[in-house]
C-alpha positions as CSV (number, residue, x, y, z in Angstrom):
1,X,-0.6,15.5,-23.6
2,X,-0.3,18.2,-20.5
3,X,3.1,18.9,-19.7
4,X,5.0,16.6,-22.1
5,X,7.4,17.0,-25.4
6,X,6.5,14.4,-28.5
7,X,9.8,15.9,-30.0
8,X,12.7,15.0,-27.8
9,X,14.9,12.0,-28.4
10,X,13.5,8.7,-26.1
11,X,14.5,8.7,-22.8
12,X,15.0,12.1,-22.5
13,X,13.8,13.9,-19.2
14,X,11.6,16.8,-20.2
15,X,13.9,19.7,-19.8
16,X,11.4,22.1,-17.8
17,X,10.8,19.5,-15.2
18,X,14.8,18.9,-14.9
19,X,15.3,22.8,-14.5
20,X,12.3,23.1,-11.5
21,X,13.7,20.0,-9.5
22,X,17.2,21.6,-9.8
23,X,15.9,25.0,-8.6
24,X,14.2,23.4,-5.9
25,X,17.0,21.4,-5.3
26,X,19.5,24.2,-5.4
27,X,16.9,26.0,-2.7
28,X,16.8,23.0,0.0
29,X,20.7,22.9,-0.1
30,X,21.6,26.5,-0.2
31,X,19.1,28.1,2.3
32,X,19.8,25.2,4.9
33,X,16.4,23.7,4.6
34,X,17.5,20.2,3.8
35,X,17.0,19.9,7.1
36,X,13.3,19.9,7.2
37,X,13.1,17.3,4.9
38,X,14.6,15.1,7.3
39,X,11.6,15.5,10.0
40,X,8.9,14.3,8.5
41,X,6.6,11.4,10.8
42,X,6.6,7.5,8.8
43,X,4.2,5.1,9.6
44,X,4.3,1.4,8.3
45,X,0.7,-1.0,8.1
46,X,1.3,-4.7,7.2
47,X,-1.0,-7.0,6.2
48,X,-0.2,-11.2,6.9
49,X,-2.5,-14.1,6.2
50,X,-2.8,-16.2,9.5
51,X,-2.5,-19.9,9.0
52,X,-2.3,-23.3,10.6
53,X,0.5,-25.5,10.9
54,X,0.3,-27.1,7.8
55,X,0.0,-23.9,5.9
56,X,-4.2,-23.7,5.2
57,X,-5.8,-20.3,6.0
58,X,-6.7,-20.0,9.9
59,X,-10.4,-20.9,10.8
60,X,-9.7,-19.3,13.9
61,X,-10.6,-16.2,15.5
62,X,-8.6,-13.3,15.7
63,X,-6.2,-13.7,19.0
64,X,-8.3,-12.4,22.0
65,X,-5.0,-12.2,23.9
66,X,-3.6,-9.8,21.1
67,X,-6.7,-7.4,21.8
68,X,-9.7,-6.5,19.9
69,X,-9.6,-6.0,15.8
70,X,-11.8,-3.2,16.2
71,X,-10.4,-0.8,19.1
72,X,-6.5,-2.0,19.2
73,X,-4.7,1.1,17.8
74,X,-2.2,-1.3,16.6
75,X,-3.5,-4.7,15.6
76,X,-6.2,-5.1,13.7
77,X,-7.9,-7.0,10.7
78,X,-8.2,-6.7,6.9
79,X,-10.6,-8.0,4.6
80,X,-10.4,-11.9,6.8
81,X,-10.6,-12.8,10.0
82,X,-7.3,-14.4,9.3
83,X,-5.1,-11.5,7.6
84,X,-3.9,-9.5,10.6
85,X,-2.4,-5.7,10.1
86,X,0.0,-4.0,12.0
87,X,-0.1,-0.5,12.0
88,X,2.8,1.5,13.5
89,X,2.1,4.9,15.3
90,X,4.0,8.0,13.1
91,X,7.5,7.8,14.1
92,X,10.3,10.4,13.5
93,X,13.1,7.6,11.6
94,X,12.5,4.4,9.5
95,X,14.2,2.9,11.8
96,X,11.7,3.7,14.8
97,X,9.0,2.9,12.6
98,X,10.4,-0.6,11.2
99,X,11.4,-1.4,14.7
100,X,7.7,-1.0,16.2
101,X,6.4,-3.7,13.3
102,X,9.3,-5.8,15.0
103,X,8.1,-5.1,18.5
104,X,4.4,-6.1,17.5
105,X,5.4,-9.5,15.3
106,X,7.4,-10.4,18.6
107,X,4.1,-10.2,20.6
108,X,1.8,-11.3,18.2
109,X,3.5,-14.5,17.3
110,X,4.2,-15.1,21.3
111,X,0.0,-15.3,21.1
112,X,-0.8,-17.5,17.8
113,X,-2.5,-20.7,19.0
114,X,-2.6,-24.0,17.4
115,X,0.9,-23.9,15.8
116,X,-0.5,-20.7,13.7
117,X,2.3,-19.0,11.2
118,X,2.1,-15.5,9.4
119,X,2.3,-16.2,6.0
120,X,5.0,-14.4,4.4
121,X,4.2,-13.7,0.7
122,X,1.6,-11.5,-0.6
123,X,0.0,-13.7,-2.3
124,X,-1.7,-16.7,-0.8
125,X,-2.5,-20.2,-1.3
126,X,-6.1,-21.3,-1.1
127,X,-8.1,-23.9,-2.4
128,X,-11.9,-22.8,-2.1
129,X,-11.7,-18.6,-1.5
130,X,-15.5,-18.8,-0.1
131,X,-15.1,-22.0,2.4
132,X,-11.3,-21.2,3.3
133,X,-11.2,-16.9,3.9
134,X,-13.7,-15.9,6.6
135,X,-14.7,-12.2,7.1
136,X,-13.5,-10.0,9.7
137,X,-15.8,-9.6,12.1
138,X,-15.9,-6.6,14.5
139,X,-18.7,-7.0,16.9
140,X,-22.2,-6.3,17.4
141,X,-21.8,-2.5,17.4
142,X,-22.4,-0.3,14.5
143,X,-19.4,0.7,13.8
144,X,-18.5,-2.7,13.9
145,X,-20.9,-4.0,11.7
146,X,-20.2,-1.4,9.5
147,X,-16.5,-2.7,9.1
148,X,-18.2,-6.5,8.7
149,X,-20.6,-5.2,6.0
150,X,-18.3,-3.3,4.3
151,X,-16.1,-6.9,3.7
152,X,-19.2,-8.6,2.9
153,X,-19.7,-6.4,0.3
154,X,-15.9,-6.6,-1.0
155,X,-16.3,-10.5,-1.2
156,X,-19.5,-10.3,-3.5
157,X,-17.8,-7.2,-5.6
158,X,-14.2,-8.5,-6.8
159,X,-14.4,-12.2,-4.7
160,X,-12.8,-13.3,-1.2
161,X,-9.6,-15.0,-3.0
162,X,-8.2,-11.0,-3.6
163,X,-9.1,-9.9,-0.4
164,X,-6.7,-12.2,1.1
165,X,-3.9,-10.9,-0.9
166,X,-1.2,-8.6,1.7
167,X,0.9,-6.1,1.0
168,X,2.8,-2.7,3.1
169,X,1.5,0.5,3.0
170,X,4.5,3.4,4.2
171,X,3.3,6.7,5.1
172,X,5.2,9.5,5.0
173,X,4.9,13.4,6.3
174,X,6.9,15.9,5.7
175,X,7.0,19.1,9.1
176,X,5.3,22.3,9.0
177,X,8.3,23.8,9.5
178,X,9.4,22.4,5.8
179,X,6.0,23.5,4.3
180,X,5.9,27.1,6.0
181,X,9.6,27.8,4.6
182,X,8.0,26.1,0.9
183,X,5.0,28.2,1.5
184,X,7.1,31.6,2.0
185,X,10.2,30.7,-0.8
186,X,7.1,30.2,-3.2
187,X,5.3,33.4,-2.6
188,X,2.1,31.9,-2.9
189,X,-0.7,33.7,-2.4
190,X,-3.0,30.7,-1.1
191,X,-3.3,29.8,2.5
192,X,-0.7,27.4,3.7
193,X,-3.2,24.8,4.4
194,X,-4.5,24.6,0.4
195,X,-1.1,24.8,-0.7
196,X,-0.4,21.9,1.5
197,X,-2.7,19.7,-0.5
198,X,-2.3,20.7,-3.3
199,X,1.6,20.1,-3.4
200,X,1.2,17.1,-1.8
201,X,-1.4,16.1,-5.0
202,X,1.5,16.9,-7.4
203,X,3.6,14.2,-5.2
204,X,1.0,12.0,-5.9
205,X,0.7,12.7,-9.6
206,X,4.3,12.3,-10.1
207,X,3.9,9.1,-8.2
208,X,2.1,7.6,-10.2
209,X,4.5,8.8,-13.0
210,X,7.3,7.0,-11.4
211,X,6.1,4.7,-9.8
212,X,6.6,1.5,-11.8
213,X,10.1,2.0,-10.3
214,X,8.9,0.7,-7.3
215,X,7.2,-2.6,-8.5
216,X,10.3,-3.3,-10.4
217,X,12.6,-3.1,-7.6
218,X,10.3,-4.1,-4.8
219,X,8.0,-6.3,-6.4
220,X,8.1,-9.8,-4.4
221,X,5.1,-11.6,-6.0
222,X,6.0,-13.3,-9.8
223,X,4.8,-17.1,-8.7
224,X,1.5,-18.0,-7.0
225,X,-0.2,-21.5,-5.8
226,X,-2.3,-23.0,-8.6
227,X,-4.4,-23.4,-5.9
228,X,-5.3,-19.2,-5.8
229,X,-6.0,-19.6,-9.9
230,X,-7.2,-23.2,-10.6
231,X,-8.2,-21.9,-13.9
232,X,-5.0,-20.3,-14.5
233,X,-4.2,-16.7,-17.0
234,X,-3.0,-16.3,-20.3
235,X,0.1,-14.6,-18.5
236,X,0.9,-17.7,-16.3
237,X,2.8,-21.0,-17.2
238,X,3.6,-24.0,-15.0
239,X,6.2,-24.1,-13.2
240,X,6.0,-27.1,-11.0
241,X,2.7,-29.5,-10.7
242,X,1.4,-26.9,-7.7
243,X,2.6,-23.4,-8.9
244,X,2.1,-20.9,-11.4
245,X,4.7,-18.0,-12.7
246,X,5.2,-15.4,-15.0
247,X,8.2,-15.7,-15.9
248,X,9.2,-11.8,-16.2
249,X,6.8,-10.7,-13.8
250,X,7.7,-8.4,-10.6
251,X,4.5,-8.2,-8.9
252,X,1.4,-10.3,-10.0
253,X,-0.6,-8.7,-6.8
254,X,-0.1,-5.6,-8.7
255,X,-1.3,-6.8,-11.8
256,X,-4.6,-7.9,-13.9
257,X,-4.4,-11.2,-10.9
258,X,-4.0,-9.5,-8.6
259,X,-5.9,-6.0,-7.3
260,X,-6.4,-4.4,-11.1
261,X,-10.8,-4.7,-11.8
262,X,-12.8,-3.9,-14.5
263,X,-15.2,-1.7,-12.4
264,X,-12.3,0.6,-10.5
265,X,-10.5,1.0,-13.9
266,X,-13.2,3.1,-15.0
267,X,-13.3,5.4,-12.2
268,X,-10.0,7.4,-13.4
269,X,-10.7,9.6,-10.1
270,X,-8.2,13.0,-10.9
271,X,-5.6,13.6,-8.7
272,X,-4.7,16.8,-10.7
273,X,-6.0,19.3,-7.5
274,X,-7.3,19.0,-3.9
275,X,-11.1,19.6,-5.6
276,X,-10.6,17.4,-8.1
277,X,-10.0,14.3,-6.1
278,X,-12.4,15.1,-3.4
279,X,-15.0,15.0,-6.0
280,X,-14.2,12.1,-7.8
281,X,-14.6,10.2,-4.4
282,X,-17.2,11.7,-3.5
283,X,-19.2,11.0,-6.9
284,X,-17.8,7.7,-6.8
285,X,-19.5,6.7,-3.1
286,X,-22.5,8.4,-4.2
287,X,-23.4,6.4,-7.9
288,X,-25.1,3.6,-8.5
289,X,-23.6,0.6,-10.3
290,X,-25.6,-1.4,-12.2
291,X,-23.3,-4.6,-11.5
292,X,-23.6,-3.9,-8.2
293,X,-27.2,-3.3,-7.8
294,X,-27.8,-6.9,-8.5
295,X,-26.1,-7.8,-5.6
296,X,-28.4,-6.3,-3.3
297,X,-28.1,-4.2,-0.2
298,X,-30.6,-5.9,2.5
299,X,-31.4,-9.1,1.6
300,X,-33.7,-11.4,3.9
301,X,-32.9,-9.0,6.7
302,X,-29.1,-9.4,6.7
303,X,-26.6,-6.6,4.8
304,X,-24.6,-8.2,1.6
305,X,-23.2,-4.4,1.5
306,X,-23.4,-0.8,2.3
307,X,-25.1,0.3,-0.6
308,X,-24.9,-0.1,-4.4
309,X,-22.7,2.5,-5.5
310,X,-19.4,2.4,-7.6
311,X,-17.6,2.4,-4.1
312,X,-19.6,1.4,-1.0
313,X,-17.0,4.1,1.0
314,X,-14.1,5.7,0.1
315,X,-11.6,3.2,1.4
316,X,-12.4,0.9,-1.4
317,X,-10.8,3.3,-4.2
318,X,-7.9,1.0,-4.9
319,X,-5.1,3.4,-5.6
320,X,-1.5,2.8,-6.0
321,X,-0.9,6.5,-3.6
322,X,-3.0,7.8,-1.7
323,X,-3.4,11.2,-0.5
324,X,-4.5,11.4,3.0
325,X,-6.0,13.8,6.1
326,X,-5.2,13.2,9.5
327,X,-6.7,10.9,11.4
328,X,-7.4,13.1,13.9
329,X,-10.9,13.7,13.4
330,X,-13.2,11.2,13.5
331,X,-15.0,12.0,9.8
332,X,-15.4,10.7,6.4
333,X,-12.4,10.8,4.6
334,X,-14.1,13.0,1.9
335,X,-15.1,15.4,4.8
336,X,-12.2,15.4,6.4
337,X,-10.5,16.5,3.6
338,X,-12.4,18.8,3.0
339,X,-12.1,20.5,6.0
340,X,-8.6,20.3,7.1
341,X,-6.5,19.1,4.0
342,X,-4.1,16.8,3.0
343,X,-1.4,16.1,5.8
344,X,0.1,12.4,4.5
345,X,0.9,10.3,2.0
346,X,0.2,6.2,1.4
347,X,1.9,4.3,-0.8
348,X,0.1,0.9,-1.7
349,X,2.5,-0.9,-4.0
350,X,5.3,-2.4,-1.9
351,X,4.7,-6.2,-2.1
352,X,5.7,-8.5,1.1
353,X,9.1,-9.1,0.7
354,X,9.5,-13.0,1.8
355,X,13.3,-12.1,2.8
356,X,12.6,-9.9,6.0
357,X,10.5,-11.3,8.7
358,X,8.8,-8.4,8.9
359,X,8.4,-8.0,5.2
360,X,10.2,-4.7,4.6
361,X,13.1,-3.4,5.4
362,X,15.4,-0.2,6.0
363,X,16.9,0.0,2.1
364,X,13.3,0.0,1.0
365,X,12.0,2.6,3.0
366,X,15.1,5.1,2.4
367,X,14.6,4.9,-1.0
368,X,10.8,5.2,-0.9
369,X,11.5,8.4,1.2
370,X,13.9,9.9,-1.3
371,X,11.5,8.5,-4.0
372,X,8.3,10.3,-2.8
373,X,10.5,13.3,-2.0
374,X,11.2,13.9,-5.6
375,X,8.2,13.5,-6.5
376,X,7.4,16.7,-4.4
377,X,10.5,18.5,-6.1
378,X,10.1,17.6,-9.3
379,X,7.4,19.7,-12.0
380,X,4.0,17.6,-12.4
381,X,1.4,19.0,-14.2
382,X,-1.8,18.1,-14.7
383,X,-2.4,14.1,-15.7
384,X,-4.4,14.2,-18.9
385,X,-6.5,11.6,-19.9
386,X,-4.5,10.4,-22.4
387,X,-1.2,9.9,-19.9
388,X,-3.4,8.1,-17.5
389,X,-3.9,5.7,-20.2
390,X,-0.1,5.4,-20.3
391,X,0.4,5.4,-16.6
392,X,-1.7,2.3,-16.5
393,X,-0.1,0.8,-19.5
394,X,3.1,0.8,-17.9
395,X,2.1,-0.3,-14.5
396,X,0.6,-2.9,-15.9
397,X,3.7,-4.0,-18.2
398,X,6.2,-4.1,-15.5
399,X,4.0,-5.9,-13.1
400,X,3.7,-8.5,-15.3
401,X,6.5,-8.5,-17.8
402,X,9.2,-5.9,-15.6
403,X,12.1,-8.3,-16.0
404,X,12.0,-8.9,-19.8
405,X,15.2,-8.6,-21.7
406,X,15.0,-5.1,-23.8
407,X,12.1,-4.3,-22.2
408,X,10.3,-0.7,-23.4
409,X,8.0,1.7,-21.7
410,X,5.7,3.9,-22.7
411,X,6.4,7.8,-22.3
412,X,5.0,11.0,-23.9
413,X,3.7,8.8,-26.7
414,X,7.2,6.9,-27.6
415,X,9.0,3.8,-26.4
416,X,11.5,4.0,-23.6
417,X,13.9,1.2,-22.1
418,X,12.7,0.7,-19.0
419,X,16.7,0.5,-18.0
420,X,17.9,4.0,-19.0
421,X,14.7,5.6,-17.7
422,X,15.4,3.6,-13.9
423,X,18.7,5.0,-14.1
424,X,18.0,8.5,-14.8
425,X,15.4,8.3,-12.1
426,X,17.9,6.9,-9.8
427,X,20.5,10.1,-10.5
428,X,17.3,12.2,-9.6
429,X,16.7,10.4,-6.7
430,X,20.0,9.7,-5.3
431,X,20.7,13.8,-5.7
432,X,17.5,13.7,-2.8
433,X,19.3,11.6,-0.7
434,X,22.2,13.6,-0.1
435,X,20.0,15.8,0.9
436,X,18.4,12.9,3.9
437,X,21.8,11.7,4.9
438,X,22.8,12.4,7.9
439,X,24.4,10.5,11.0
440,X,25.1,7.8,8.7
441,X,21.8,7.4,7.5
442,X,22.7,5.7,4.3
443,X,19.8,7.1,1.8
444,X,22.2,7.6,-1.0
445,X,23.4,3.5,-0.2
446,X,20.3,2.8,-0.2
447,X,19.4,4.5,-3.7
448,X,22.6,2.9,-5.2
449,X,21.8,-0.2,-4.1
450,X,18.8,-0.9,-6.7
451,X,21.0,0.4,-9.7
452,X,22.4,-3.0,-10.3
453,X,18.9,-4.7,-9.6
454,X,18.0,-1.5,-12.8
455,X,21.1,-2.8,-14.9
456,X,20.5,-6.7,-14.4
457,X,16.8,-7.7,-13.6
458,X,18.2,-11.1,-11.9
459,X,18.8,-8.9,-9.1
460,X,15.7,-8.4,-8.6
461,X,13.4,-9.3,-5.2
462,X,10.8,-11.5,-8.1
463,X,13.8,-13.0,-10.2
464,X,15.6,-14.1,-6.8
465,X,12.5,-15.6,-5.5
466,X,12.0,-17.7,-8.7
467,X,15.4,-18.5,-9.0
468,X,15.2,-19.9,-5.3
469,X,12.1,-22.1,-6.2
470,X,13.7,-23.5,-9.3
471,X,17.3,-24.1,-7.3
472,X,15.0,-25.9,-4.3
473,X,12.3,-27.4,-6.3
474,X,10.0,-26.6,-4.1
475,X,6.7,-25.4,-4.8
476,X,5.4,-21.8,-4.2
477,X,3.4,-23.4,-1.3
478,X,6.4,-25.4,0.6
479,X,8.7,-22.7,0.0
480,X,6.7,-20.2,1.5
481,X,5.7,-22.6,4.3
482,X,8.8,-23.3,4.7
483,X,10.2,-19.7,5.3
484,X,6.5,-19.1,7.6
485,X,8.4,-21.8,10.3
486,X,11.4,-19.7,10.1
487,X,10.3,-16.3,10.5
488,X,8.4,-17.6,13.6
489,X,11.6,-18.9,15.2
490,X,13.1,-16.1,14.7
491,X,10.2,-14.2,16.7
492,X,9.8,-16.2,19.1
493,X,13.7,-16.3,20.1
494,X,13.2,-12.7,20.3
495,X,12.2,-10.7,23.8
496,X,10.7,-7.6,24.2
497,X,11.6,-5.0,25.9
498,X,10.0,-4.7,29.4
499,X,8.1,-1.5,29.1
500,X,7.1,-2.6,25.5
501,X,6.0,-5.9,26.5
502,X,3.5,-4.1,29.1
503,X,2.7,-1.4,26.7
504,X,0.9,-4.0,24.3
505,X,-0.4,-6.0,27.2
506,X,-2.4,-3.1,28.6
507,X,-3.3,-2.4,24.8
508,X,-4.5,-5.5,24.6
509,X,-6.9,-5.6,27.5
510,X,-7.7,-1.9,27.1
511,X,-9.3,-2.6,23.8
512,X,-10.9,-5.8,24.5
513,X,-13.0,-3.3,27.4
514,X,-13.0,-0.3,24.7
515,X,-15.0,-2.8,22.0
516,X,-17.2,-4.5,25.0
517,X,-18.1,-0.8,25.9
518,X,-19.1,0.4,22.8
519,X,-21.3,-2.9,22.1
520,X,-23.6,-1.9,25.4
521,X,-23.6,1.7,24.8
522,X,-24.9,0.9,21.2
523,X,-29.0,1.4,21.2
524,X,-29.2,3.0,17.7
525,X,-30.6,1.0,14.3
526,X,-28.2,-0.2,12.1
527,X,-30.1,1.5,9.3
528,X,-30.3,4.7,10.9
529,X,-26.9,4.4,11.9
530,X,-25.4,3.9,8.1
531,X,-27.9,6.9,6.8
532,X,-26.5,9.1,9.7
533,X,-23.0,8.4,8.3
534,X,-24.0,8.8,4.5
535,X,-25.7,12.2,5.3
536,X,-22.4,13.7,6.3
537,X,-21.0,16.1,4.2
C-alpha cells in the first residue's frame, strides 16, 4: 500500500510522515510564518428541515419575506422546498463566520409562518418521504429549472427521505501570502497556482485518512424516527415504540442509512492530484448508468433529470471533503478548476449538533481548523486502491459502531484502537494549535477538549444524545420537537443589529427582483439551454 509500513508495531505513526510534519512544523514556528496560518477566509452552510407546529415537514413555500431561494446570496434551498441553507460570506475568524449563521437564524425565524420551527437534528422524521418532502423549486427560468431538475432527479436516484437529511459544511482558506512563503520554502519548480491545488489535494487525501476523528467526536445523529426507516436495518434496535438506535453509533447520516449508495461507492473518483480528480468528475458527469437510464430523462414532456449519467452534475459527487475553486466565475466546477485551481476546502461530515441553536459551535470549528491544517502539514501520498478500501471501512465502522468498548480500526493492513490512534492525532493536532492561538483564541482548549470524549465515548455529542432520550423517555421525535420550540425562543428573544437587520431586508427584496428579472429575460429552450451548459469544457 503507497506510503504505508506493514512492519511497525499497531498504532504506530509512520515515521516519515512524523519527521515531514515536524519539519514543516519547525518551519511555520521558526521563520514567523505561523502567522499566515492564522488568515485564512471560513465560511459555514447549514442545512434545516422547515416544519409545522406539531413537528411534520412544511408544505409551505419557501418564505417570500426571507427572499428568493434562487438569487439570495445567503438563504437558500437544498434538495426540499422545506430544508433551508444558510450560507455565510468568507469571513476572517470562526467567530465572524458562526456569528453571521446567528444573525440569519435571528431573521429567518422572525419570518417562519404558521408556527413553523427549524428542525434541529440531522436526521428527520417523516412518514411518507414522496407525499411529505416537496422539491425545491426555483422558478421558471433555466437556471432555475435546472436546480428543480437536478432535485427531481436526486429523488428518483437514492429517494426523497435522504435528501431531507441536514448537515454543516465549513470551508476553510488558507492567504496567498501563506502559500507564496510555502511556494518559495519549497523550491518548487511548478507555478504557484498548480502547487496550490495540488497541496491543497494532499489536505484532502489526508482528510480522508483522519477523518473518522471527526464523526467520532462530532457525530450528532445515533437515533432516528422509525418513521424515516419503517422497515428498519440490521444495525438498528428499538429503543422506544417511535425510535430507532444504534446503540454505538456516532453518526447514522454518515453511514449505510444515511448518505453512503451503492452507485457513488463505485465511483472511487482519485483525489491523489489536481488531474486526477478533475477527470474522475468529469468521466463521472459524462457516463451513462444503466440504473439510471431506466429512469428516463424527458418523459411526457416534463424532465425526471438532467441526463442519465453516473452523476447528473458534479455537485452530486457525495464526498466527505471537497476540494473547491472559487466561486468567482460563473463555470462548471470541472471548468473552473480547470482553469483557475483549487482555492478552498469543504468539509461535509459535521452532523447538526442538537445542543447549539445554530448547530455548531466555536470548539468545533477550532478544532476542524487545526484538524484540516495538519492535514496540509502532515506527508500524504498517494491513496491506493487498496487504502481506499480501508478508508471506507473505517468510516463506515465508527459511523455506526464509533462508541464500542475496545473498539479497532483498520490501518496499513493491521488493527488499531481507535483510542490510542485519536490520541496521537490529537498530540498532532494540538502541536497546530499553538500555532493558531492568539489573542485568546483557545485552539489548543479547543483540541483538548475532545481528548476525554477520545478516552471515554460517553462523552460523546451521540452517547449524550441517547443518554438524554433514555433519562427523558421521550422519543427521537418529541425530543427533538421539543428542543425545535426552544431554539426558536431563543431566536426570537434575540434582536438584530440595525444595520444587519436592513442588510437582510434589502437582500431580501433585492433577490426577490433579481429572480423576477431573470424569469422575463429568459427566451432560450430549456433543451438548448442544458446542452449549452453540457458543451462547456
Amino acid at each position: 500500500m503507497s506510503g504505508q509500513q506493514h512492519g511497525r508495531p499497531p498504532g504506530r505513526a509512520p515515521k516519515g510522515r512524523d519527521h515531514l510534519f515536524r519539519a514543516r512544523l519547525d518551519w511555520l514556528t521558526k521563520s514567523g510564518n505561523g502567522r499566515l496560518i492564522r488568515g485564512g477566509l471560513r465560511g459555514l452552510e447549514k442545512e434545516s428541515l422547515r416544519v409545522d407546529a406539531s413537528g411534520r415537514v412544511s408544505a409551505r413555500p419557501h418564505p417570500p419575506a426571507i427572499g428568493s431561494a434562487l438569487t439570495h446570496p445567503y438563504l437558500t434551498t437544498d434538495y426540499s422546498e422545506a430544508l433551508v441553507e444558510f450560507v455565510t460570506p468568507p469571513r476572517s475568524t470562526n467567530w465572524q463566520a458562526l456569528q453571521f449563521l446567528c444573525d440569519l437564524h435571528v431573521f429567518v425565524h422572525g419570518r417562519l409562518d404558521g408556527g413553523e420551527l427549524l428542525w434541529p437534528g440531522s436526521m428527520p422524521c417523516v412518514v411518507d418521504a414522496n407525499a411529505e418532502i416537496p422539491i425545491a423549486e426555483y422558478g421558471s427560468s433555466n437556471v432555475g429549472m435546472m436546480k428543480t431538475v437536478y432535485r427531481r432527479g436526486l429523488g428518483h436516484r437514492y429517494g426523497r427521505a435522504m435528501q431531507a437529511i441536514a448537515g454543516v459544511h465549513f470551508n476553510l482558506s488558507l492567504p496567498e501570502a501563506f502559500w507564496q512563503a510555502h511556494w518559495e520554502e519549497t523550491r518548487s519548480r511548478k507555478p504557484l497556482h498548480d502547487f496550490r491545488s495540488e497541496r491543497f489535494l494532499d489536505l484532502a487525501r489526508n482528510y480522508r485518512r483522519y477523518g473518522w476523528l471527526v464523526l467520532y467526536l462530532f457525530g450528532a445523529s445515533p437515533a432516528l424516527c422509525k418513521s424515516f426507516r419503517p422497515e428498519g436495518h440490521e444495525l438498528l434496535t428499538e429503543l422506544d415504540r417511535n425510535t430507532w438506535h444504534a446503540p454505538f453509533a456516532t453518526s447514522l447520516r454518515m453511514s449505510d442509512i444515511g448518505y453512503r449508495n451503492k452507485t457513488q461507492a463505485r465511483l472511487n473518483i482519485s483525489l491523489n492530484s489536481p488531474a486526477d480528480y478533475i477527470a474522475g468528475l468529469a468521466a463521472a458527469v459524462s457516463t451513462p448508468e444503466p440504473r439510471y437510464t431506466g429512469i428516463g430523462v424527458e418523459v411526457d414532456g416534463e424532465y425526471r433529470q438532467l441526463n442519465a449519467n453516473i452523476l447528473q452534475i458534479e455537485n452530486e459527487y457525495y464526498s466527505p471533503i471537497r476540494p473547491k475553486p472559487s466561486k468567482r466565475y460563473d463555470e462548471r466546477p470541472t471548468v473552473n478548476l480547470r482553469r483557475h485551481g483549487v482555492e478552498y476546502v469543504e468539509i461535509r461530515t459535521l452532523d447538526l449538533n442538537p445542543a447549539d441553536p445554530v448547530g455548531v459551535n466555536q470548539n468545533q470549528l477550532r478544532f476542524l481548523e487545526a484538524l484540516l491544517i495538519y492535514c496540509l502539514l502532515a506527508d500524504s501520498p498517494p491513496i491506493s486502491p487498496e487504502e481506499q478500501r480501508e478508508i471506507d471501512r473505517r468510516d463506515l465502522s465508527v459511523a455506526r459502531e464509533g462508541r464500542l468498548p475496545r473498539l479497532e480500526l483498520p490501518r496499513a493492513g493491521q488493527a488499531v484502537p481507535l483510542r490510542r490512534w485519536g490520541l496521537e492525532l490529537l498530540e498532532q493536532v494540538r502541536a497546530v494549535a499553538e500555532l493558531l492561538d492568539t489573542d485568546g483564541n483557545d485552539y489548543a482548549a479547543a483540541v483538548d477538549a475532545q481528548r476525554e470524549a477520545v478516552e471515554d465515548a460517553e462523552a460523546t455529542p451521540s452517547a449524550r444524545l441517547l443518554n438524554e432520550l433514555r433519562s427523558d423517555k421521550q422519543s427521537f421525535f418529541h425530543y427533538m420537537l421539543g428542543v425545535a420550540r426552544s431554539h426558536h425562543e431563543y431566536f426570537s428573544a434575540l434582536t438584530l443589529a440595525p444595520a444587519r437587520a436592513a442588510e437582510l431586508q434589502e437582500l431580501a427584496a433585492r433577490s426577490l427582483e433579481e429572480q423576477k428579472a431573470l424569469e422575463a429575460d429568459d427566451t432560450e429552450p430549456f433543451s438548448r439551454y442544458l446542452a449549452r451548459y453540457f458543451a462547456e469544457t
